[in-house]
C-alpha positions in Angstrom: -16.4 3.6 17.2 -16.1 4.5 13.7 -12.5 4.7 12.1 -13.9 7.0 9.2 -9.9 8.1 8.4 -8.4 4.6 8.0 -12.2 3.9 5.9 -11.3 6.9 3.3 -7.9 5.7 2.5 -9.2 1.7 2.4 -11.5 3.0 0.2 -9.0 4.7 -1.9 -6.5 2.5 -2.2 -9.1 -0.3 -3.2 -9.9 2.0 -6.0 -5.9 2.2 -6.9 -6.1 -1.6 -6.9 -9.1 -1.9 -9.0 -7.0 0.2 -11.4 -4.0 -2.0 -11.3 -5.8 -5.4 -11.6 -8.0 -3.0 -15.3 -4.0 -2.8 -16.6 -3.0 -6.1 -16.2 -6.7 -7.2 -17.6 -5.7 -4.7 -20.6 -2.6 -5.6 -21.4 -3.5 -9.7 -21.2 -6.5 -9.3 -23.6 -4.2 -6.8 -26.2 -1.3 -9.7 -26.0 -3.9 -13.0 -25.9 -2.4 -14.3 -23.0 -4.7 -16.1 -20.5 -2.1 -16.9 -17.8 1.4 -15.9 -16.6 3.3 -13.2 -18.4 3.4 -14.9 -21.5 7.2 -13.3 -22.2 5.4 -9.8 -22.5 8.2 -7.6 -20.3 5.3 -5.0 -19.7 2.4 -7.7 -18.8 5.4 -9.0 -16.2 5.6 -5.1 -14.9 1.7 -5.2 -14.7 1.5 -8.0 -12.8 4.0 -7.6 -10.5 3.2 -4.1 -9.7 -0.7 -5.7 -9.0 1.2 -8.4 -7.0 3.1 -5.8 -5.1 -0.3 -3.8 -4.1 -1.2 -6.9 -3.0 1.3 -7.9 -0.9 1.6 -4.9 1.1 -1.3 -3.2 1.3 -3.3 -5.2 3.5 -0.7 -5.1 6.3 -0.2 -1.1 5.8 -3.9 -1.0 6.3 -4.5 -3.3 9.1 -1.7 -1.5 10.6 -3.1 2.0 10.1 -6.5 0.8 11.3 -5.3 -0.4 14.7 -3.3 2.8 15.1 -6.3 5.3 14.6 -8.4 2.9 16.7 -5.8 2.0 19.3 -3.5 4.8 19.7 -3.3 8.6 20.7 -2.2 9.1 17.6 -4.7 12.1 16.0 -6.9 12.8 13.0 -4.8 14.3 10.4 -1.7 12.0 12.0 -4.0 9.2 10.5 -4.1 11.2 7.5 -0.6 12.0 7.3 0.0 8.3 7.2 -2.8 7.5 4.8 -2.1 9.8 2.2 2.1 8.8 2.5 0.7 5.1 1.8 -1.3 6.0 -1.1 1.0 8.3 -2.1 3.5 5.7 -2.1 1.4 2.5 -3.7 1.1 5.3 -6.3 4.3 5.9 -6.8 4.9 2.4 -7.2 2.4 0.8 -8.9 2.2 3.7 -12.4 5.4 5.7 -11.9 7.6 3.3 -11.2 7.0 -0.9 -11.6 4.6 -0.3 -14.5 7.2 1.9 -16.5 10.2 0.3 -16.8 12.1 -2.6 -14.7 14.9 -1.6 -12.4 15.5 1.5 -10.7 13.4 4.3 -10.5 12.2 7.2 -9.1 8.7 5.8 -8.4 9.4 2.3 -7.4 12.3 3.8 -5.3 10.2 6.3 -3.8 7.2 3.9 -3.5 8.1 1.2 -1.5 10.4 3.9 0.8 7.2 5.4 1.2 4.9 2.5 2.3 7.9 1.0 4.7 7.8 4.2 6.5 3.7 4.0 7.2 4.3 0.3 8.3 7.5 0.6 10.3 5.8 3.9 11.8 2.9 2.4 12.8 4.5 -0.9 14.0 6.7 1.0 16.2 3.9 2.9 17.3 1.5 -0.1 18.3 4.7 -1.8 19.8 5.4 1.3 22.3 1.4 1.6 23.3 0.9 -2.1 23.9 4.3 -1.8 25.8 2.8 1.3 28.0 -0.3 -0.5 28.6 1.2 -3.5 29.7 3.6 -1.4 32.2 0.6 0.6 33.2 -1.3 -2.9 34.5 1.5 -4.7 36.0 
């Protein structure tokens, strides 16, 4: 079976990533450094906002895949939860992180965002592996 909705917003979101890892490739060649942050406060935002991407993406993903593939969860509920994660690693990654450190609207917003996709669809798995387990014993 194909899972064509969690495949659009894979696809998407490897596109926001590629665009992340182009900043922090930027900003290192503009400051000369080959490694680490150098000291540069913005090269550090870059970074971690690349790091961040990278750290919760995948799960969100893997998450979203098994719920569309695994669940009775429909179509544009799959959507609704693939554009609130991209939405969010958006918000994150150029509105927020990549601005300025601290608080922010987009970082704020952000990770909110993509908590709420993986908690949803945690909970979600959690209740239909429940159910089907109940259903067999």
């Amino acid at each position: 079976m194909l899972h064509n909705v969690s495949m659009f917003y894979a696809g998407l979101l490897g596109l926001l990533f590629i665009a992340l890892s182009l900043r922090v490739v930027r900003l290192r060649r503009s400051l000369k450094v080959g490694l680490g942050s150098g000291g540069h406060e913005a090269l550090n935002r870059a970074m971690r906002a690349h790091g961040n991407f990278a750290e919760y993406v995948p799960l969100a993903l893997l998450l979203l895949l098994l719920a569309e593939a695994g669940t009775a969860l429909p179509a544009w509920g799959v959507h609704l939860l693939g554009l609130t994660l991209l939405l969010g690693r958006f918000l994150h990654g150029f509105l927020g992180v990549n601005r300025r450190p601290g608080y922010s609207f987009g970082r704020f917003w952000g990770t909110l965002l993509t908590w709420l996709v993986i908690a949803a669809c945690g909970l979600m798995l959690v209740a239909t592996s429940l159910g089907r387990w109940l259903i067999q014993a």
